[in-house]
N, C-alpha and C positions, 0 to 999 in steps of 0.2 A: 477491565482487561489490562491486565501488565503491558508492559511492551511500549508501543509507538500508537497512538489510537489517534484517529479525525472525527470528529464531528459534526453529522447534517442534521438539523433539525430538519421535520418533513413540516409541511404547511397545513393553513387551518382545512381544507378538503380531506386530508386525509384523517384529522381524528373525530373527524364525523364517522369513519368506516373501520373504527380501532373494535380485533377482535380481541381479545382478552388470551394473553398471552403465546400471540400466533402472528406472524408479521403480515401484515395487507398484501395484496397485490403490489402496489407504489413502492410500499420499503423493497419488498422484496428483488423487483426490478430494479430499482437505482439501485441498492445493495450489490443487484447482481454484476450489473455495469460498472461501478465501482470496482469491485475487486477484480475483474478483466483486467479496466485499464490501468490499475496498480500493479496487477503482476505481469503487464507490457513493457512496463516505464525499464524491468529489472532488464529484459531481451534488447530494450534501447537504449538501457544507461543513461536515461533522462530525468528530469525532476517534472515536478508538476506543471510546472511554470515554463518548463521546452529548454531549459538549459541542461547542456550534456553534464555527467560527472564525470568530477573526475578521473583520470587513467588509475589504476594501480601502479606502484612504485615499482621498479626494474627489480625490487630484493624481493615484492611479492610473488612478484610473476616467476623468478629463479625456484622462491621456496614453492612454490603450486607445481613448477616440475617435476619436483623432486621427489612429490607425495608419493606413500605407497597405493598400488593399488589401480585405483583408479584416474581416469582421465579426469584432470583439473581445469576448469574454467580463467581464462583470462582477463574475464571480465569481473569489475567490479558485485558484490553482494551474490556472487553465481557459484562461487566453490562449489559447495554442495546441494546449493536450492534449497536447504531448508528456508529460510526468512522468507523468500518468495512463494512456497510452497505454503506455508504458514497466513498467509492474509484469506484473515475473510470478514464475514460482516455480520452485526447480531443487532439485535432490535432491543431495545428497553420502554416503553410505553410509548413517547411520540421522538424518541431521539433515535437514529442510523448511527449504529458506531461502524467502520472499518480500521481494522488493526489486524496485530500480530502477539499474541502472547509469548513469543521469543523474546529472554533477556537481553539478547544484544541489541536488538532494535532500534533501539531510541539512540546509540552510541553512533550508528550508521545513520539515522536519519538528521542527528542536530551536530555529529564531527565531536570529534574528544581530542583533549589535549592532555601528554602525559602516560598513557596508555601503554600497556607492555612489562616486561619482567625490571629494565633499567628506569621506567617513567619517562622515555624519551618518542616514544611512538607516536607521531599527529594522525589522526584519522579526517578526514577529512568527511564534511555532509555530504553526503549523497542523501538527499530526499527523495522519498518515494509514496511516501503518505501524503495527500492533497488532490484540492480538484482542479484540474486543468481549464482549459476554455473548452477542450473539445469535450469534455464529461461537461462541461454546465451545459453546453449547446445536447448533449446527449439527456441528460436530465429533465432537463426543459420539453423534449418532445416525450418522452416517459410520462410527465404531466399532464401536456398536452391530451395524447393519448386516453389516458387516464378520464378525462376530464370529461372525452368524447364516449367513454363505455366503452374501448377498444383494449383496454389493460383489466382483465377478469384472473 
């Protein structure tokens, strides 16, 4: 998957119960909880790890006024919600990927320097791809769950 991708490997329970090219119940639930709270982080302007992003620069937020058309977001990665709009999650034998096959992704999630038509643009990280405490502590009972015959 192009883009910004995370990586979870699922544990040994679940590839006792691997169907053949269909994601388990387990992937599919962490998967699903995954991509929630990745496309929360965009509505909090937070990273994984609880630290805010960045603001946008005063020339962004002027040029986002100006746009035609429609109402323009003031928040960081929110102009037009494609990138947020874009995250989901796909299964490959026993690995969870969550990503975004949007090219600009990875610019926004690791910051660019140089960026723009003069090469003076800084973008700064705003990550959004990662697992928080509150997704491992959310994970963890998925598992749990799971373990008990409560996740079908």
């Amino acid at each position: 998957m192009p883009g910004a991708t995370l990586t979870y490997v699922v544990n040994e329970i679940e590839r006792l119960m691997r169907r053949i090219g269909e994601p388990t119940p387990l992937q599919r639930a962490i998967g699903i909880t995954l991509v929630a709270s990745t496309k929360r982080r965009f509505t909090e302007s937070r990273a994984p790890d609880g630290s805010t992003w960045r603001p946008l620069s005063p020339r962004t937020i002027r040029r986002r006024r100006h746009g035609r058309g429609r109402r323009r977001s003031a928040k960081p990665l929110l102009d037009t919600g494609r990138l947020r709009n874009s995250i989901t999650y796909r299964v490959a034998g026993e690995v969870l990927y969550v990503g975004t096959n949007v090219e600009y992704a990875g610019i926004h999630q690791f910051g660019a320097r140089g960026a723009g038509r003069h090469h003076r643009v800084v973008i700064p990280a705003r990550p959004f791809l990662g697992i928080s405490r509150d997704d491992r502590e959310k994970i963890e009972h998925i598992i749990q769950d799971f373990i008990r015959g409560e996740l079908l």
